[in-house]
N, C-alpha and C positions, 0 to 999 in steps of 0.2 A: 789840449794835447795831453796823450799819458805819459804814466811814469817812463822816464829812461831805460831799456829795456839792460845796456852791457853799462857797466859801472866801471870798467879797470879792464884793459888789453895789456897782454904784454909777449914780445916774441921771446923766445929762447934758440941759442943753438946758431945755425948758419938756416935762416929763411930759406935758400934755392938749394939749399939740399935736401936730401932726404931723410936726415937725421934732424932735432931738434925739438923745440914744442910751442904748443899755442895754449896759450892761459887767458882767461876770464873771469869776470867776477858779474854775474849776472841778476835782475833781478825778479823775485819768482813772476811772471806773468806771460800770458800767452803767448805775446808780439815775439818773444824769445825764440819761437818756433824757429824763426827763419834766420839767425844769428847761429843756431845749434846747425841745422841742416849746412849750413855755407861752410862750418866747422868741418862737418862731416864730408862734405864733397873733399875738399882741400885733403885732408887729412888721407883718404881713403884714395884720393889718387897719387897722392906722393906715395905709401904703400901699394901703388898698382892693382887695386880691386877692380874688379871689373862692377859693372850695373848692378847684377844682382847682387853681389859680397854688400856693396855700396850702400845698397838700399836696405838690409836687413841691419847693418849696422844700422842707418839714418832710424828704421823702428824703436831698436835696443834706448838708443842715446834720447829720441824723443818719448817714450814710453818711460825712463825711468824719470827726467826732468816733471813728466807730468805728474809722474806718482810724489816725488818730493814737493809740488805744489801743491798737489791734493791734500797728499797725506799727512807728511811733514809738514807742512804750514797751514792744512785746512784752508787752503784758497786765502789766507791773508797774504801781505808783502813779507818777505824773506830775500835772502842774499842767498846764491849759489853761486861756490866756485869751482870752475871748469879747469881741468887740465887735460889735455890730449899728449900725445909722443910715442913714438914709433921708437920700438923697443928689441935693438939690433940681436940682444943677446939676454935674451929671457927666460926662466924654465920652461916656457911655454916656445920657445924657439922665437923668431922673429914676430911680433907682435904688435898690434896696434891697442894703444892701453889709452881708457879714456876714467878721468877720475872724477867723482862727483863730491863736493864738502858741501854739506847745508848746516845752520848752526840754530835747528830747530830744537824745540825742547821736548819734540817727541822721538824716542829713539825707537827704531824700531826691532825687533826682536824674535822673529823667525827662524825657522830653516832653511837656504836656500836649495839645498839637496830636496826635502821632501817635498817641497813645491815646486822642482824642477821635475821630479818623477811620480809627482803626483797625477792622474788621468781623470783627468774631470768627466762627472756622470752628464752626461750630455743631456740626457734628459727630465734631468732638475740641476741644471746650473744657477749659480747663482752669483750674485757680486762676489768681489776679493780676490785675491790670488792668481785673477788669471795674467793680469798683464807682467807682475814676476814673470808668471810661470815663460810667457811669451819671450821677457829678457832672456832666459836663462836656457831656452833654446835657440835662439836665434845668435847669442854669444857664446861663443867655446871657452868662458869662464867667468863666471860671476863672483865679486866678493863684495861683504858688507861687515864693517866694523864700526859697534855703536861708539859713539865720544861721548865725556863727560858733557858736551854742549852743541850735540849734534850726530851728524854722523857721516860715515865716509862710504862710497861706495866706487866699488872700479870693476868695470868691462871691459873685459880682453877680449880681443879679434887677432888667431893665426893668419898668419899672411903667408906663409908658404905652403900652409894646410887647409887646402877648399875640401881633401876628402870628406871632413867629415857634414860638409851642408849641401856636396854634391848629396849624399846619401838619404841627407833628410828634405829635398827638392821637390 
């Protein structure tokens, strides 16, 4: 049998409302796939997304978990903790915020502006960068702040603002 994939649950908040949050602590491996997605369904319907919103987040949230295993951890074991919560009153208006901590000792250290407006030469593509670049279209706000012993990353999804992924459709 493998390793235990969630390590630490914890609810916050009032569970059957629409405010509150879901936390994990998870550990780096694949099986995690379907612990993330079950996250996202939940999450994404108690903000009211519809299928597509649903499923471009379920990209974003799978898409960075794998880069933090790749990359961050190089495919060893690592801990990642999960935070989700629906965020009534945000700069960003009402929001669905999902936070990533890993406590790798690779910090990372880019842009995410120029990787998000970066336009890949299609015709010599190459590894790196693309799947950022995939987060940081598909969420209406990307942040990453390296730690002394890790790093933290958080993706925001508007919930009362589809215009701007009507547009990119």
């Amino acid at each position: 049998m493998g390793k235990p994939c969630i390590q630490d649950v914890s609810f916050h908040g009032h569970e059957s409302s629409h405010v509150g949050k879901l936390c994990l602590q998870l550990n780096c491996n694949s099986d995690c796939i379907h612990v993330l997605r079950s996250m996202v369904a939940v999450m994404t319907a108690r903000a009211g997304m519809d299928e597509l919103r649903s499923n471009r987040v379920a990209i974003a949230v799978d898409e960075l978990f794998a880069n933090i295993a790749a990359h961050a951890y190089g495919g060893k074991a690592g801990r990642v903790e999960l935070e989700t919560s629906i965020c009534n009153a945000s700069e960003h208006g009402r929001a669905l915020l999902f936070d990533f901590r890993d406590f790798a000792s690779v910090g990372w250290a880019g842009n995410l502006k120029e990787i998000a407006d970066h336009i890949p030469d299609i015709e010599n593509l190459t590894p790196g960068g693309l799947g950022l670049r995939l987060i940081c279209k598909v969420s209406d706000h990307c942040e990453h702040e390296a730690l002394a012993d890790g790093n933290h990353w958080r993706l925001i999804f508007n919930i009362n603002d589809g215009e701007k992924h009507a547009q990119n459709a």
